[in-house]
N, C-alpha and C positions, 0 to 999 in steps of 0.2 A: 835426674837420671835419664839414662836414655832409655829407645823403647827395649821392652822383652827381645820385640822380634831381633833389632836389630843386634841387640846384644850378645842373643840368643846363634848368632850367625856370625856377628862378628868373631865369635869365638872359635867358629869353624873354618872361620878362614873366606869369612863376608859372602860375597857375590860367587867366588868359590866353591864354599860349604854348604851354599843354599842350591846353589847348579847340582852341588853332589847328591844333595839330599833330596834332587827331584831326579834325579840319576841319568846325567849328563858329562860327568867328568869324573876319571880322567877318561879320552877316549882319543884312538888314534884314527886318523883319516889316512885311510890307501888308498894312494891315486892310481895305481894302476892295479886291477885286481888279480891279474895274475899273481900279483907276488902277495895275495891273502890267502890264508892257507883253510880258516873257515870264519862266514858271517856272520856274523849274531844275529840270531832270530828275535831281538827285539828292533833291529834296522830297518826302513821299509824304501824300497829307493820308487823311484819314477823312472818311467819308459827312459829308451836310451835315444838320446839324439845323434843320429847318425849325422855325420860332418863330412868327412873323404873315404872314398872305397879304388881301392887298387887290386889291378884283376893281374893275374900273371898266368899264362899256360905253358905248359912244359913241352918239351917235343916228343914224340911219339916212342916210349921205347919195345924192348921185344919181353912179353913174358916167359914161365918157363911150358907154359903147355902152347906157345906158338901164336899167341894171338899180340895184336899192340895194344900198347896202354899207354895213356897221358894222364898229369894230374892238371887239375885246374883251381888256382887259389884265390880265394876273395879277401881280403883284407878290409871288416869296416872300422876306423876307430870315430868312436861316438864321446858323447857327455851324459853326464845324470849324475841329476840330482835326487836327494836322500834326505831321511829323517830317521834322529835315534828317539825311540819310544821313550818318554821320560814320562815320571807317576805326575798322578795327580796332586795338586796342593792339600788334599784330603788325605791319600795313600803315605804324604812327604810329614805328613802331619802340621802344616803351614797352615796357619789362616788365609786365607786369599785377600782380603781387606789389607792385611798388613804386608802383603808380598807386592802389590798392588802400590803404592805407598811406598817400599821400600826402592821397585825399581825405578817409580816416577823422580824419586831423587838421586838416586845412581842411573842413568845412562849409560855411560858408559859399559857397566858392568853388566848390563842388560842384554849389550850388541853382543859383550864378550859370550855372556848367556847362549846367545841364540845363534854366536856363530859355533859353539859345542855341538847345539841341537840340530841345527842345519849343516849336510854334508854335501859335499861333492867330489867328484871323482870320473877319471879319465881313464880310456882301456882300448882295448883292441879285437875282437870278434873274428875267429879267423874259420872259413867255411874251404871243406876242400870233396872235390868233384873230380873221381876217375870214370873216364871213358875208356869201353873197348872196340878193337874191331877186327875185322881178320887180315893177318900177313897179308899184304897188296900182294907180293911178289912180284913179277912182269905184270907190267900193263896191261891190260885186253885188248886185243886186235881191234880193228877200226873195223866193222861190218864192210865189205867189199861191195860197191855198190853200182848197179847193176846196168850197162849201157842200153841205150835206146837205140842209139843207132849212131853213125859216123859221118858228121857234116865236111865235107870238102870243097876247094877255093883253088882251081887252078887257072893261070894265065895263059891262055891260048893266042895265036898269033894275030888277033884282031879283037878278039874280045874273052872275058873270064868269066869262066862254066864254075856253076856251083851247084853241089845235090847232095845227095845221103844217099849210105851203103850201110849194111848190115853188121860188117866187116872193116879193119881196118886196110887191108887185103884188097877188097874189092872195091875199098873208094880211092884206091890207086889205082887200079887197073881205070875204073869209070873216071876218074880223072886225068887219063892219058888216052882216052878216045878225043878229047876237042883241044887238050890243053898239052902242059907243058909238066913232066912229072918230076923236072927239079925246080918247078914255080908253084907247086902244091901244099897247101897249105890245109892241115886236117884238123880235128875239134872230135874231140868224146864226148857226146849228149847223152847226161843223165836224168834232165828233166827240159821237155821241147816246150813244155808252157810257158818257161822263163826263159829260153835258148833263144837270141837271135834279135834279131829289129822286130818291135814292138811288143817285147817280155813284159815290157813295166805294164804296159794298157792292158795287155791279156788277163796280166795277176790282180789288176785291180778288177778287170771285169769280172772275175771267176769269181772273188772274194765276195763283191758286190750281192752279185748272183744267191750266192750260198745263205748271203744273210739275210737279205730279204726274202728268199724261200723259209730261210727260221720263223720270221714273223708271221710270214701265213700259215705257215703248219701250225703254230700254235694260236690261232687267230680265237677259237672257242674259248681256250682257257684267259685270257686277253683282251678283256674289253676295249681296250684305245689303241687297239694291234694297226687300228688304221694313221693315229696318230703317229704311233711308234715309226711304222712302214717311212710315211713321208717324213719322221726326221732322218733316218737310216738312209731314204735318198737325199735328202741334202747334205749330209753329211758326206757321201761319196762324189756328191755334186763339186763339194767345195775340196778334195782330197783333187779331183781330174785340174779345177781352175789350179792349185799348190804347183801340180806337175806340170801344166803348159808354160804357167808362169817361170817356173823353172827350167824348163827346156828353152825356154825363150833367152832366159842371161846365160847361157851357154850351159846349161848343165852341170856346175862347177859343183867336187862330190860333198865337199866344206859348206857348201849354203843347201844342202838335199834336205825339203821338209822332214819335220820328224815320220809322219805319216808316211810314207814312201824309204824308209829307211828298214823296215821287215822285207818290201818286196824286193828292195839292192841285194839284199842278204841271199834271197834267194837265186837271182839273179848270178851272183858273183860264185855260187854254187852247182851253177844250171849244166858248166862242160868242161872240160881242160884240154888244153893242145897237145896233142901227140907226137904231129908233125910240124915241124915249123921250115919253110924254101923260102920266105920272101919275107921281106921287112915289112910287110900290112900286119899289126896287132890285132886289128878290128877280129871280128869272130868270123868262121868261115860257114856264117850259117845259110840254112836251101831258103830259095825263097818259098813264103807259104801263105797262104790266101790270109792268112792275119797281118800279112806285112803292107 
């Protein structure tokens, strides 16, 4: 005869009957858990492995009390894995010696076993994120900003007079005392520290300046303020070598160290032409004891 147990199971319908009776079958696996409508709390799954996240934002629209809104969507789809609670070979009323025994010679029916008890399952997490803010409406005005003075460039009949007026007005007038006032060339200066021949040396000397004044004001709170100091000057040391060297292959604005690429900015913001008489682009700037 064969054993109890197994007979006792074969009747149930073998690897089956014994699954069921440790309460593992029948059960259905959702792969996507949306479409589960509730868990069984005897399930227990594991963290979810995030795999691909897909971000999408909307464009701005208007709400009804005037303000905008955008939504902003996360999409993660992850994996995880899961275990259904099955009883004990005590609770199943099994002997374990003989369940033991039974599966060591079914295999098979063992994987079939454990692929019931073992689950997994695919899904999608979807996280959504509104922003508001207020109607732009127009733009905001560009702060007008504010001249220093009016550099002029006129060609006179031997030689070409250049100075600063108050006025655009009056560096025309002052430019028709030595020169020529349809060879006059004007410029609006808004900042004369970077206006004109020798702007770049000026900006690096000011900057210079500033920072190493930082390092000695704070010299007490700053034990190695001395150390700091002399890298701070080498560092502007080696920023002057960047710009001679570069003035040196012509200036070209494609090879401008990084370093020297704040003070262009500034530079390139420092005036604008008003008046334009003559085909010199250069700047029509006074000369000044910096140049």
């Amino acid at each position: 005869m064969g054993s109890p147990f197994k007979m006792k199971y074969q009747n149930k319908g073998g690897a089956s009957g014994l699954a069921k009776s440790l309460g593992t079958s029948p059960f259905k696996i959702t792969t996507d858990p949306k479409g589960k409508k509730k868990e069984s709390s005897e399930t227990t799954w594991d963290e979810k492995k995030y795999k691909d996240t897909k971000t999408t934002t909307g464009e701005w629209e208007k709400t009804d009390d005037g303000r905008l809104k955008r939504v902003t969507k996360t999409e993660k789809a992850y994996d995880q894995e899961g275990r259904k609670k099955t009883k004990t070979y005590k609770e199943a009323g099994v002997d374990p010696s003989e369940a033991k025994q039974y599966w060591e010679k079914n295999p098979e029916k063992y994987k079939e076993y454990l692929k019931q008890k073992n689950l997994n399952r695919s899904g999608t997490d979807i996280e959504e994120s509104t922003e508001y803010k207020k109607s732009e409406g127009k733009p905001p005005a560009k702060p007008e900003r504010k001249a220093q003075y009016y550099s002029y460039r006129s060609q006179g009949p031997i030689s070409e007079s250049r100075g600063g007026e108050t006025s655009l007005e009056r560096a025309n007038t002052a430019a028709q005392k030595f020169g020529d006032k349809e060879a006059t060339d004007i410029d609006i200066v808004y900042d004369s520290k970077a206006y004109g021949e020798g702007g770049m040396r000026r900006l690096i000397q000011t900057k210079e300046a500033a920072s190493l004044n930082k390092i000695r004001e704070n010299q007490r709170s700053n034990p190695n303020w001395r150390k700091d100091l002399a890298a701070e000057k080498q560092r502007f040391a080696d920023i002057k070598k960047k710009t001679a060297s570069w003035r040196k292959e012509g200036s070209i604005m494609e090879n401008m160290p990084e370093e020297l690429k704040e003070f262009q900015a500034r530079i390139d913001k420092a005036s604008e032409r008003v008046q334009q008489k003559t085909k010199d682009k250069e700047k029509a700037y006074k000369s000044t004891r910096f140049n």
